[in-house]
Structure formats: C-alpha cells, structure tokens
C-alpha positions as CSV (number, residue, x, y, z in Angstrom):
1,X,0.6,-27.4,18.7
2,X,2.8,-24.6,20.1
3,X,3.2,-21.4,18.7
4,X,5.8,-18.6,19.4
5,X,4.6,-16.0,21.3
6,X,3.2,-12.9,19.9
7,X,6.3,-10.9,21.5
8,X,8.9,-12.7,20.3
9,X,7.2,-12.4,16.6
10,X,7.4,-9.0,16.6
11,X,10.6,-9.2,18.0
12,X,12.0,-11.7,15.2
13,X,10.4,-9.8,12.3
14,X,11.9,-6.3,13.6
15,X,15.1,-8.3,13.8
16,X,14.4,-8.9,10.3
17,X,13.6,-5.8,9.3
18,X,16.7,-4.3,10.2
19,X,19.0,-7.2,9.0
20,X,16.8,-6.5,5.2
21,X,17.2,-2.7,5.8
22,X,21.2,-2.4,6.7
23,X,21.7,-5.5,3.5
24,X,19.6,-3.1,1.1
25,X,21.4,-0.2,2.5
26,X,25.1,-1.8,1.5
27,X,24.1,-3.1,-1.7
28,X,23.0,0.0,-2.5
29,X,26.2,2.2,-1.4
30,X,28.0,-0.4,-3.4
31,X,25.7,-0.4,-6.6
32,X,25.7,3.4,-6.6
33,X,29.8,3.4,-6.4
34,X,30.1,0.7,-9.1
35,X,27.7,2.8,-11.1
36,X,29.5,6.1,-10.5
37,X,33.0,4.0,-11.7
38,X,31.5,2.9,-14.9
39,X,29.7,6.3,-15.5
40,X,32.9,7.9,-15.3
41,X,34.5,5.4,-17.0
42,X,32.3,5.6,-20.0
43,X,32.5,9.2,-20.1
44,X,36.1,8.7,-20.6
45,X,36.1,6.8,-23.3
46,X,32.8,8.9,-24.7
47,X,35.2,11.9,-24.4
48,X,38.3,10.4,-26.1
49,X,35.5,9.6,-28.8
50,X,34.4,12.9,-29.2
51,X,37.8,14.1,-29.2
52,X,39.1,12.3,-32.4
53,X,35.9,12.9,-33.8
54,X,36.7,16.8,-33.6
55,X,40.7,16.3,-34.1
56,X,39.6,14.2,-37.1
57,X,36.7,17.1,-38.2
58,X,39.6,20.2,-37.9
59,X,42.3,17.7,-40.1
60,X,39.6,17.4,-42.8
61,X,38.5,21.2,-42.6
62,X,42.2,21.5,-43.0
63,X,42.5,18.9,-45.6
64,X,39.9,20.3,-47.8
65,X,41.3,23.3,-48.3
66,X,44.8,22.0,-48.6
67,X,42.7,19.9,-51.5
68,X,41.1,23.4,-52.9
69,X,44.4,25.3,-52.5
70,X,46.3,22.4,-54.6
71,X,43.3,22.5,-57.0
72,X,43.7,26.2,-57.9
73,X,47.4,25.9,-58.1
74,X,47.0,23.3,-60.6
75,X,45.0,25.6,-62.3
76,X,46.4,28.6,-62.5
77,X,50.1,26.9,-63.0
78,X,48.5,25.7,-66.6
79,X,47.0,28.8,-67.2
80,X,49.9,30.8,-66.4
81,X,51.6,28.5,-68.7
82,X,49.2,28.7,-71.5
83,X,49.1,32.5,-71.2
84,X,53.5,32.3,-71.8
85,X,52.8,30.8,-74.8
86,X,50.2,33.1,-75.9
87,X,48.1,35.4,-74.0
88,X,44.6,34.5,-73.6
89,X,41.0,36.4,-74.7
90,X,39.2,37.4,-72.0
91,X,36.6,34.6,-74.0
92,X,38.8,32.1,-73.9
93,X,39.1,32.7,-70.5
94,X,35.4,32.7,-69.7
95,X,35.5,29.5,-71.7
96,X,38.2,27.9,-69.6
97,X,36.8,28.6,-66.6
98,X,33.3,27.4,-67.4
99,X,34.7,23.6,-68.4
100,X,37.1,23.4,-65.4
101,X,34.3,24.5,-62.8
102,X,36.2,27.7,-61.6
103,X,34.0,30.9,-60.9
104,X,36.7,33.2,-62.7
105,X,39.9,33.3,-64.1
106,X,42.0,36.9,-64.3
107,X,45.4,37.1,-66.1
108,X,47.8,40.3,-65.2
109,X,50.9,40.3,-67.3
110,X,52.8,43.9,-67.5
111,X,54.7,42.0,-70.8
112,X,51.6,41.8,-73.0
113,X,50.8,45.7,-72.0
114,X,47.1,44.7,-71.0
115,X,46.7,45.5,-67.8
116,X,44.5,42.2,-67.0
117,X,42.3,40.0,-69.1
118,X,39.3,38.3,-67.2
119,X,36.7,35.7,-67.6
120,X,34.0,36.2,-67.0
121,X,34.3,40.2,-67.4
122,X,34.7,41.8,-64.4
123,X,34.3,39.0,-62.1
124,X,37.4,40.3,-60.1
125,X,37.8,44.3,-59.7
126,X,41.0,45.7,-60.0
127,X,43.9,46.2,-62.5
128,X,47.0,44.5,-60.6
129,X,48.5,41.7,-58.7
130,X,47.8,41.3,-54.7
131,X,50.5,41.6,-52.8
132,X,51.0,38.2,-51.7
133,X,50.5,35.0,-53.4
134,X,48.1,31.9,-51.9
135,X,44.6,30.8,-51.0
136,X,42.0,33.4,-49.5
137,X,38.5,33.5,-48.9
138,X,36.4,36.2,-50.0
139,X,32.6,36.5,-48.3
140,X,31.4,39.1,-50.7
141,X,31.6,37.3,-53.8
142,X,31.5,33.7,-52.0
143,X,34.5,32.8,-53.6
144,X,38.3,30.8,-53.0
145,X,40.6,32.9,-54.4
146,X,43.9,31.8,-55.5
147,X,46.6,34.0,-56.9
148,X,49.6,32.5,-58.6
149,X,53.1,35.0,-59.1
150,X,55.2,34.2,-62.1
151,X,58.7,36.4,-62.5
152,X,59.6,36.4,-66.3
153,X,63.1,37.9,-67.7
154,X,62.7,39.5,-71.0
155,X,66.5,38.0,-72.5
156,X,66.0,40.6,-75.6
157,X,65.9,43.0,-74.1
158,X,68.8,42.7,-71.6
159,X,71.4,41.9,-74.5
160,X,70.0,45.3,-76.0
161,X,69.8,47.2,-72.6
162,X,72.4,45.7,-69.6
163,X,70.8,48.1,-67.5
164,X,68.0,45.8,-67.9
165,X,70.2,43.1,-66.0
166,X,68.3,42.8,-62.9
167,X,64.7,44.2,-64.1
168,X,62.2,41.1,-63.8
169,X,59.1,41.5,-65.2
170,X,55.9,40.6,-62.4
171,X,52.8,38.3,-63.7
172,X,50.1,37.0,-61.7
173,X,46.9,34.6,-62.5
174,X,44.1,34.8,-60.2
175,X,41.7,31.9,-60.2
176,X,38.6,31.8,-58.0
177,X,36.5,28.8,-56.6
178,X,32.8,29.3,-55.6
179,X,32.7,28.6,-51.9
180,X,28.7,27.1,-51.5
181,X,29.7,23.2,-52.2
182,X,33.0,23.7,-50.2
183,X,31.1,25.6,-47.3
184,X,28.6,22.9,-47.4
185,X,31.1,20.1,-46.6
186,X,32.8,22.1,-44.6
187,X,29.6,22.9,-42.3
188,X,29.2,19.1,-42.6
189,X,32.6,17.8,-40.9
190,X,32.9,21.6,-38.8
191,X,33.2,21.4,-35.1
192,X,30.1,23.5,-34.0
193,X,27.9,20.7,-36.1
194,X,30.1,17.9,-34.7
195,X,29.2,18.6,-31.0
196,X,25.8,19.6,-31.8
197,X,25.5,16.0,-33.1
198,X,26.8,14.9,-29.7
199,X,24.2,17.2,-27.5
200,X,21.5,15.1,-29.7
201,X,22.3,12.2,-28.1
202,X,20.3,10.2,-25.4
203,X,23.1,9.7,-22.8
204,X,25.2,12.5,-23.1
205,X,24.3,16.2,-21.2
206,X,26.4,18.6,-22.9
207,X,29.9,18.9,-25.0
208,X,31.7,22.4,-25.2
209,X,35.1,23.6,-26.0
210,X,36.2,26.6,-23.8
211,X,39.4,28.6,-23.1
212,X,42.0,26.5,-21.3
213,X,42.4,30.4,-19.2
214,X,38.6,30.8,-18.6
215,X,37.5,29.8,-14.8
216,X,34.9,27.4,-14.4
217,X,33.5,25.1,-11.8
218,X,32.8,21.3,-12.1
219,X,29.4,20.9,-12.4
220,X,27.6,17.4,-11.1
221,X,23.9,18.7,-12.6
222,X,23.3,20.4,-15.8
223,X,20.1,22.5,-16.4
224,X,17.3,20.5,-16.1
225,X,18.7,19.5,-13.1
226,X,20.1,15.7,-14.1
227,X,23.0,14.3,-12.4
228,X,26.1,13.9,-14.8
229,X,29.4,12.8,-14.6
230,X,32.2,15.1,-16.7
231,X,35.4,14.7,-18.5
232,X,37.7,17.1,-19.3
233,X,40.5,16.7,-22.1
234,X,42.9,20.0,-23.3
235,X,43.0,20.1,-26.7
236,X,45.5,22.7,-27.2
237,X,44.4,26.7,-26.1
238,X,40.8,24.9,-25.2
239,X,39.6,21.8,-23.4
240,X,37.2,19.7,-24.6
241,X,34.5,19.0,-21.7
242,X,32.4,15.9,-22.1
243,X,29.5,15.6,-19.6
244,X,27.4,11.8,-19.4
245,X,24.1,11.9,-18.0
246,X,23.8,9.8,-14.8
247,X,20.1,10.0,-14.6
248,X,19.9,5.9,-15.4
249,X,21.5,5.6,-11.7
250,X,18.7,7.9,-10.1
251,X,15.9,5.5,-12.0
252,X,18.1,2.9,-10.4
253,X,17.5,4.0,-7.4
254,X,14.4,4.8,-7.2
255,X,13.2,1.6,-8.8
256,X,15.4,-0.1,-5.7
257,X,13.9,1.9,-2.9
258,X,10.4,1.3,-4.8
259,X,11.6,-3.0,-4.2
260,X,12.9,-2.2,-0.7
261,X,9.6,-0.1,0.4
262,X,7.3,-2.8,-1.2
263,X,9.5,-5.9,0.3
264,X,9.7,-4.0,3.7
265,X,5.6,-3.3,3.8
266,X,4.6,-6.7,2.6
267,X,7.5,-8.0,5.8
268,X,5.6,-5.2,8.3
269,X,2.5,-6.5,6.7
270,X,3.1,-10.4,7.4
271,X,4.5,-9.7,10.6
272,X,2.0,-7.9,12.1
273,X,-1.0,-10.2,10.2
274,X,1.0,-13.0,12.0
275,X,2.2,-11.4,15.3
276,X,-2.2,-10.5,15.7
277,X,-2.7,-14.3,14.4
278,X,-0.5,-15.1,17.3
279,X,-2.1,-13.0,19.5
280,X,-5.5,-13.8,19.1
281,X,-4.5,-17.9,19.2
282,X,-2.9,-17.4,22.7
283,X,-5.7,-15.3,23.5
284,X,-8.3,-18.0,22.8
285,X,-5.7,-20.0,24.5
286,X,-5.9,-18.3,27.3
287,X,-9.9,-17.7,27.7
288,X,-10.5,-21.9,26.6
289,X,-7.7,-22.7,30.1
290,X,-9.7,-20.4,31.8
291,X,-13.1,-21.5,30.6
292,X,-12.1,-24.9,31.6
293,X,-10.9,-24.2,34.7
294,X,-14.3,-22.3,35.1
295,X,-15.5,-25.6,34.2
296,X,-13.4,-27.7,36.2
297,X,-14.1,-25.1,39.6
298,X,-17.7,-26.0,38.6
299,X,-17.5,-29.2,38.3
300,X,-15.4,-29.3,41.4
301,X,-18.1,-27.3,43.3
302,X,-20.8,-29.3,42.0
303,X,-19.2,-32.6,43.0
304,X,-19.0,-31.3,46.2
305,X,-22.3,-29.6,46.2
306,X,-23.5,-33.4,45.1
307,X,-21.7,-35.2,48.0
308,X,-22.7,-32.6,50.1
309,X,-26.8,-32.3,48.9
310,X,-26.6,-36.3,49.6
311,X,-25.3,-35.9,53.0
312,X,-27.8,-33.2,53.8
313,X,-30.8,-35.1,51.5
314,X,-30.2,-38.6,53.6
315,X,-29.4,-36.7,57.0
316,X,-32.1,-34.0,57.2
317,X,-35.1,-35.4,55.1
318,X,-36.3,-37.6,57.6
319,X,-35.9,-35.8,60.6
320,X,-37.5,-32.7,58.5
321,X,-39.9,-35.4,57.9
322,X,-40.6,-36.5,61.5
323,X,-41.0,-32.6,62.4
324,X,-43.3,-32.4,59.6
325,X,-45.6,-35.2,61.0
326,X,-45.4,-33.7,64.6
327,X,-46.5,-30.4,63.3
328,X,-49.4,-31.9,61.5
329,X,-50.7,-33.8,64.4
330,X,-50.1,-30.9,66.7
331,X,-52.4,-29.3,64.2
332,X,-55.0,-31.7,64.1
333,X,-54.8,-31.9,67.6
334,X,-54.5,-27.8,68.1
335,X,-58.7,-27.1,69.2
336,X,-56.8,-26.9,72.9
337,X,-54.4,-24.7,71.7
338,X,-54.4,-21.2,72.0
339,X,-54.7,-18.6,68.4
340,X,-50.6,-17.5,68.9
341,X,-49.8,-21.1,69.3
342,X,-51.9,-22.6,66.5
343,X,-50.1,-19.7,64.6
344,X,-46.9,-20.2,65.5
345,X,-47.6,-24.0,64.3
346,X,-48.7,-22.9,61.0
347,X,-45.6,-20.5,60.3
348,X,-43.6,-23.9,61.6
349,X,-44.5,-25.8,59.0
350,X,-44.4,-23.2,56.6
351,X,-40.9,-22.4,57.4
352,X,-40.0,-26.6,57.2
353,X,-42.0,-26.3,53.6
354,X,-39.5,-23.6,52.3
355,X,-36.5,-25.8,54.1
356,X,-37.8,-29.0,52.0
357,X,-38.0,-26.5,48.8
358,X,-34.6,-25.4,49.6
359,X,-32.9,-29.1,49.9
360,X,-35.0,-30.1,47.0
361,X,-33.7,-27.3,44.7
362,X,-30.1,-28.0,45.9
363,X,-30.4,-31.8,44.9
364,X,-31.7,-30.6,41.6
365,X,-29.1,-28.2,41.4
366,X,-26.3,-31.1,41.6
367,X,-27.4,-33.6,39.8
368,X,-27.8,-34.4,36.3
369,X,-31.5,-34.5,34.4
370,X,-32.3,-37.7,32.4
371,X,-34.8,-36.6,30.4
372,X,-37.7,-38.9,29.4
373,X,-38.3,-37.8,26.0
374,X,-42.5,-37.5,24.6
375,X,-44.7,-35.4,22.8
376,X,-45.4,-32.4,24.7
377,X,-47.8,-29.6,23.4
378,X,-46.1,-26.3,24.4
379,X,-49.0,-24.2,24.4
380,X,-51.3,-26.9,26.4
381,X,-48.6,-26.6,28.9
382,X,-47.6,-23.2,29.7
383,X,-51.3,-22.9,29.8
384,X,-51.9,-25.1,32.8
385,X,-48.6,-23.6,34.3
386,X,-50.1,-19.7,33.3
387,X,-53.5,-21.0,35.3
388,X,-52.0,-22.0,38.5
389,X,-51.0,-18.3,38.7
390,X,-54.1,-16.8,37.9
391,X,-55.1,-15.8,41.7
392,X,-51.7,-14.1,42.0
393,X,-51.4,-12.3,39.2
394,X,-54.9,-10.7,40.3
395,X,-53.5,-10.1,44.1
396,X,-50.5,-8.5,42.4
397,X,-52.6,-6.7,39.2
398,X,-50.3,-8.5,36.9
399,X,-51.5,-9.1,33.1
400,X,-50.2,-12.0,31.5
401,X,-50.8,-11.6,28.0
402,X,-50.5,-15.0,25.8
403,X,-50.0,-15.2,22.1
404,X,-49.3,-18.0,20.4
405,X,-48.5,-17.8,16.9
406,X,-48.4,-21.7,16.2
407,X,-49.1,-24.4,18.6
408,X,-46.1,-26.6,18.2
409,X,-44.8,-30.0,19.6
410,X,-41.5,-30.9,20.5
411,X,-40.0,-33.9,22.0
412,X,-39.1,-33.2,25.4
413,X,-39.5,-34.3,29.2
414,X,-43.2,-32.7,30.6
415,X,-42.2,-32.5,34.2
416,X,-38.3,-30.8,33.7
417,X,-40.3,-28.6,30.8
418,X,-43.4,-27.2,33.1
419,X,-40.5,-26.7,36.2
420,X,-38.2,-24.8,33.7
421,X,-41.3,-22.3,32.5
422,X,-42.8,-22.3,35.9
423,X,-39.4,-20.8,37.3
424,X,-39.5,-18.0,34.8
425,X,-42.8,-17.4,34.8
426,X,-42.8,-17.1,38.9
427,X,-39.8,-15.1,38.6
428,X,-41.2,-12.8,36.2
429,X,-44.8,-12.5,38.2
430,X,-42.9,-11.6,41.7
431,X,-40.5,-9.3,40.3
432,X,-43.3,-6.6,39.6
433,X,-45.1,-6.8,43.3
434,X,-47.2,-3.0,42.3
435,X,-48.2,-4.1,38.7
436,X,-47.6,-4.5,35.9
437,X,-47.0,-7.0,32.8
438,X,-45.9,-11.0,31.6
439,X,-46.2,-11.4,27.7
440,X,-45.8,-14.9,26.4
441,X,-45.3,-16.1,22.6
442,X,-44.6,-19.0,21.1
443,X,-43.2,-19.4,17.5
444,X,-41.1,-22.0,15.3
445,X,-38.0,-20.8,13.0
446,X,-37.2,-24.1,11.1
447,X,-36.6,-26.9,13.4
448,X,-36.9,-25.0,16.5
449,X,-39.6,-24.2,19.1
450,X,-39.1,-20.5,20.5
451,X,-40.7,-19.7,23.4
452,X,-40.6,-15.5,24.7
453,X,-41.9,-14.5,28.4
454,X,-41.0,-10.8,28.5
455,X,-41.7,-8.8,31.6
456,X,-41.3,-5.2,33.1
457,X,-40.1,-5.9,36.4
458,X,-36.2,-5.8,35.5
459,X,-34.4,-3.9,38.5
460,X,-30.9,-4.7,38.5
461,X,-28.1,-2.7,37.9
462,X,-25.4,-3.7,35.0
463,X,-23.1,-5.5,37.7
464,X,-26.0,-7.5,39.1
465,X,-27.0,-8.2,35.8
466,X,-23.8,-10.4,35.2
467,X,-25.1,-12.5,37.7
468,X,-28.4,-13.5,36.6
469,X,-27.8,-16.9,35.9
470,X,-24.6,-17.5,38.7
471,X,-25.7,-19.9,41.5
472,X,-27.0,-18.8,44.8
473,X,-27.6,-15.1,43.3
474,X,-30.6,-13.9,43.9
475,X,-32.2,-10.4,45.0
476,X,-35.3,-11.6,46.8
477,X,-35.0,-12.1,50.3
478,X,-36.3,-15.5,50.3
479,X,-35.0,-17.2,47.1
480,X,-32.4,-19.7,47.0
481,X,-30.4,-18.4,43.6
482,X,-30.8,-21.3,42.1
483,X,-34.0,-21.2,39.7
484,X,-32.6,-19.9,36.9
485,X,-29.6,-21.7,36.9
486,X,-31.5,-25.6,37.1
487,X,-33.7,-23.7,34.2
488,X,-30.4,-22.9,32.1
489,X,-29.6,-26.9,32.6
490,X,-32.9,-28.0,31.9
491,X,-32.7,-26.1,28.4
492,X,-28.8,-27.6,28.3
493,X,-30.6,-31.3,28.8
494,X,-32.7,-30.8,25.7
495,X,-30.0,-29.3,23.4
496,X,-31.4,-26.1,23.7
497,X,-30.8,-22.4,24.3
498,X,-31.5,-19.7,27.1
499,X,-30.6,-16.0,26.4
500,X,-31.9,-13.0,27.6
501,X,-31.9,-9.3,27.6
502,X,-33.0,-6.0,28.6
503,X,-34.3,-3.2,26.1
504,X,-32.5,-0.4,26.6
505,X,-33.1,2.8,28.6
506,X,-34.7,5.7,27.4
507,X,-35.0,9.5,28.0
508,X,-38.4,9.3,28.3
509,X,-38.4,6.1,30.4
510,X,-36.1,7.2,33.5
511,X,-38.8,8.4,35.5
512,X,-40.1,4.5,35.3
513,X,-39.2,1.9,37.7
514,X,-38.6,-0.9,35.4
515,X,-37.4,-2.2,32.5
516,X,-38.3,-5.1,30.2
517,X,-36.5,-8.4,30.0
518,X,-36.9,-10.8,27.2
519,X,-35.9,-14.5,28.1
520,X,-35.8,-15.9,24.6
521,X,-35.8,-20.2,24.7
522,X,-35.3,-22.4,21.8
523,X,-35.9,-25.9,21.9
524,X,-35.7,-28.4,19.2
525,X,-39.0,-29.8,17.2
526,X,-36.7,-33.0,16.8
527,X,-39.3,-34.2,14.1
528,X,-42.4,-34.6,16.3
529,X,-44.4,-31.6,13.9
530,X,-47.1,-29.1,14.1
531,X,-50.3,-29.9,15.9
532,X,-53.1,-28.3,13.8
C-alpha cells in the first residue's frame, strides 16, 4: 500500500489550515456586520418604543391634571352656585368638602360682607381672592388648588345709584385637592421612573434625555466597559438617547474563536499525529529496503563465498592433503635431518593445519547447518568442552568458574552445539593472555535454556564493538573473523538467540585493562525436560 509522503502531509494540512483560517475569518467579518445591522436595527425600533412610551407618559401627566383641573372646576362652579343662592356655613362647607373628597373649600364674596367662609377652618390663609384664576400646586400644604372668579352685578342697587352702572362686584371659590394619590400616579407614569424601568432591562445600557444644545460624543462602550450600539431621537428642546447593549456579539465571538481554536488544534493535532505516522511508516520503509538489501548483499556474498569455498574446498584440499602426507613422511623419516630442518617441518605442517582450519571455517561459514535434532545435556557438555581447556587456562592463569543452577536438556544437534560453545569459550580464554576470568551459568526461564559465559578480557573500542559479530573481523592476528558469526548461525539453526554486552565503565575501573562481556544464549527446551 502507498502512502503520501510525510512532506506533502504537512504540506496538505497547512494548506488546510489556511483555507479553514481565511473561511472562519470571512464568516466572521460577515457575522459581526450582520450582527452590528440588526443591533442597530433593534435599537431603533427599541428607541421609537421608548419614545412613545415617554410621549405617552408626558400626555397622561398632562392628562391627569387636565382631569384634576376639570374636577375642581366642576366643583367649585356648583359651589359657587350654591353659595348665589345662599351663602354657605363655614360647616356646611367642611361638610361638603368631606363627601366630595376635596381637602378644603374657601368662599370669598365682598356681597355677603364676610370676608371668606372656609371648611375646614383655616385650611387656606388669607382674606381675599388670588389674582388669577386656575389650577396650582401648592408643596406646603400638598395640595391642588383651584380658584374659580365669578363677577356678580348687584341690579338694585344700580336702578337706585347709576353711578353704580359699571361697578361689578368680585367673588371667588377656592377648592383644594390633596396631591399624595395624584403625586403617586403621577410618579407612576413620570418620565424619570419610565426610563429607569428601561435601565432595568437585560439588553439595554442606558436611556437619557439631554439638551438638544449640550455637546456630547457618541459613545460605542458604556461604563462597565460593554460594547453598545446608540440611537438618538429629538424630542423637542432634548433628544432622547437609547443605547443597546452589544455584548451578545462579543459572547459570539468568543464562543466562535473558542470553535475555530479547538477545530484548528484538533486539525494541527491530526496532522502532525498523521504527518509522524507517515514518517515513521516510510521510515520503517526505508530501514526494511535497506535491511533486505543487507540481506540480499549477504546473501549475494555468501553465494559467492559458497561457489567460491567449493572451488577452493575441491581445488586445494587435496593438494593441502598430498603436502600434508609429504610432511608427515618427511617427519617420520627426519632422524637424518638436521634440528632447523626437522623444525622448519614441524612449523610446515602447523602452518598447513591452520590453512585446513581456515578452509574448513570458510565452508562452514557458507553453507547452511542441518541440524540433527537429540537430547543433549548442556551441562555434560560444556563440561567436556570446559576440560579440553584445562591446560590452557593454567598456562594463561585463567579461572573458569561454572555454576549451574539446573541441569537442563534441550533438543539440539551435539556436534553444531559443543562447536558453537567451544568458539566462545576459546574466544573468551585467549582474549585475557595475563589473567584473569571465564564465568559460566546455566538457567531455564519457561521454555528456554539460557546459557551465560562472561569474561574480563573485553578490549575494543565502541566502533570495533559494532563489529563483533561482522564476517572476517577479528583483532587477533591469527583468527579468521569468522567464529562468532558460524556461532550466531548455529543459535539461528536452533531458533534461538545470541546477545551480548559489556558492563559499563567506571571511575574506579579506568585504571583496569578490561572490561566484562556477557554473551547471553537462549535455546529452546522444545519439550525434552529437566534431567534431575
């Protein structure tokens, strides 16, 4: 299956991003312009609310009192009328006025020669008529006060007296209201109360009235500092200012670049998760081609290793052979001989030994083990391997220390197994020529046989250390670089494991030569048991 590459990923979901970014960036212009349209829109009509509200609150201010002023007029027109007829007690006054509601009634006639007759007594100072007739408020008594003029003629007294012709007499009646129930109402449908009703409400900032001549300046925030959007209608000498709170747009807002933020890091989020998905696949994509064309090199190599060990195996083993036999009869035959030339035959043969090792080793290295699976009792074994070294490890002052927690049998091929722990365990003995240690342990963890040979003659450095198990690596002048490996493949060929590795170094250790190696095998029990 392909996948894009990591590259273009990023590359798409930036894309992306800024395709998501400039769409959230115009619907929000637009949503905040439509919002600003309809805010000032309803505080248009909010305002022309508000403003027949108070047009309608001044008309019934001026309607009840038009209804008051009537009311006394009625009043004091009967009483006036009444009092023609026959001038009234200053009881039946008091009377009057208690059954029709009024707070006091005063009559001032000059005919009747009283100066004024009141009820309730001296509820009204003063001993004549106001100078003007009609409604008036009075705060020290909180009363309405009406006053009523009547002109009489006196027709006796002209046909006695023509001088008398054009002399009216003056008559007033005064009639008074209490003003609490009437301020009440009044307070109820007044202005001030009207547009402290508005402030109460959720949407809207402020309403005033203010002089048409006094400067101001628009505001777009009132004092807590929330947007609003105003509207200003002249009501006469004032204007009537109407500001809508726009703080639903800010929460609008907000609550959008909340969505865009979370949408943006969940898109950042996926796109990364995926763009690091897609780099680790083409990076395992990468180390499996080059694995296998490890593999493939290797394979290459070791067909042509094979063909070549072959050529080498059928070409040279029998003249190695025939040199061989010569030797050995030469040797046999070598009383004659002189010491330097029965030496020099020994060192021959020796030096055709280690060629034979070397060919043998290379054939092994090439081909493929068949392993002839039986019972083979690890401990017996590395044992009789451990004893074969005995005489050097004493040449060499090497202690081999063996432990063997369990003695354990596994199902493997005796001849590949005793060649694969006799190449670590010779490895192990002639890396420490001047002394020193080989510890050996055997174990089982569940189905497994694990084997540990540590030693402390570990001398390479960490870029030699990489090599340990390459082919033909080797730091011993005579080895071949090739024991380790055919031990790696000899595990392999029994569906086991090799690892390996060095303790680390210590302050107090960097005076000392060497280090110790562990070389940690597991092989499998493969159901062959314990042997107790």
């Amino acid at each position: 299956m392909t996948y894009p590459g990591w590259r273009t990923n990023i590359i798409i979901f930036t894309g992306l991003i800024a395709i998501v970014g400039s769409y959230f960036y115009i619907q929000t212009r637009q949503a905040s312009l439509e919002f600003s349209k309809h805010s000032q829109q309803h505080s248009e009509v909010l305002a022309a609310v508000v403003e027949l509200n108070i047009r309608n609150a001044l008309l019934s201010r001026s309607g009840l009192e038009d209804v008051v002023a009537h009311s006394l007029i009625n009043s004091s027109r009967f009483i006036h009328s009444l009092n023609a007829i026959e001038p009234f007690a200053s009881a039946e006054l008091t009377a009057f006025a208690g059954k029709s509601g009024l707070a006091g009634v005063k009559v001032i006639s000059e005919r009747t020669g009283v100066a004024s007759v009141s009820g309730p007594p001296g509820w009204l100072p003063g001993e004549s008529c106001p100078d003007s007739a009609g409604l008036e408020r009075i705060d020290d008594g909180q009363l309405y006060l009406y006053s009523f003029f009547a002109e009489i003629k006196n027709d006796a007294e002209i046909e006695q007296d023509e001088e008398y012709e054009d002399k009216q007499e003056q008559s007033c009646v005064q009639v008074a209201l209490a003003a609490d129930k009437i301020d009440d109402i009044i307070k109820k449908i007044s202005v001030e109360r009207l547009l402290t009703m508005f402030n109460d409400l959720h949407d809207i900032a402020y309403v005033r009235l203010v002089d048409s001549n006094k400067q101001r300046n628009e505001q777009t925030v009132d004092q807590a500092g929330v947007a609003v959007t105003e509207t200003i209608i002249s009501m006469g000498s004032q204007q009537l200012i109407v500001a809508l709170k726009t703080d639903r747009l800010g929460k609008r807002r907000e609550q959008i670049y909340m969505e865009f933020i979370l949408f943006i890091s969940l898109l950042i989020f996926y796109g990364a998760l995926s763009s690091w998905w897609l780099y680790r696949i083409q990076c395992h994509g990468l180390q499996q081609t080059a694995t296998f064309e490890r593999k493939l090199a290797r394979q290459h190599e070791d067909a042509a290793l094979g063909r070549a060990a072959a050529t080498i195996t059928h070409e040279l083993r029998n003249p190695l052979n025939a040199i061989g036999m010569g030797l050995q009869r030469l040797q046999i035959e070598s009383q004659s001989l002189e010491q330097d030339q029965q030496e020099l035959i020994v060192s021959m043969r020796d030096s055709l030994g280690r060629t034979n090792a070397i060919i043998t080793r290379l054939k092994q290295y090439s081909d493929s083990f068949t392993v002839d699976a039986q019972p083979v009792n690890v401990s017996n074994l590395l044992s009789t391997i451990i004893t074969l070294y005995d005489e050097q490890c004493i040449e060499q002052e090497v202690v081999i220390e063996f432990d063997k927690q369990q003695d354990v049998s596994i199902a493997g091929d005796k001849v590949l197994l005793g060649q694969l722990f006799e190449n670590i365990l010779k490895n192990s003995i002639e890396a420490q020529p001047k002394g020193g240690f080989v510890r050996i342990s055997i174990g089982q963890d569940r189905d497994n046989c694990l084997i540990e040979i540590v030693n402390n003659g570990f001398m390479l450095t960490s870029e030699e250390s990489r090599l340990l198990f390459e082919p033909y690596f080797t730091s011993k002048s005579k080895g071949t670089g090739l024991g380790l490996v055919i031990s790696k493949k000899i595990v392999d060929a029994h569906h086991g494991s090799l690892d390996w590795f060095v303790d680390p170094v210590r302050e107090e250790d960097e005076q000392i030569l060497g280090r110790k190696i562990h070389f940690q095998i597991s092989l499998p029990v493969a159901g062959c048991g314990r042997l107790i």
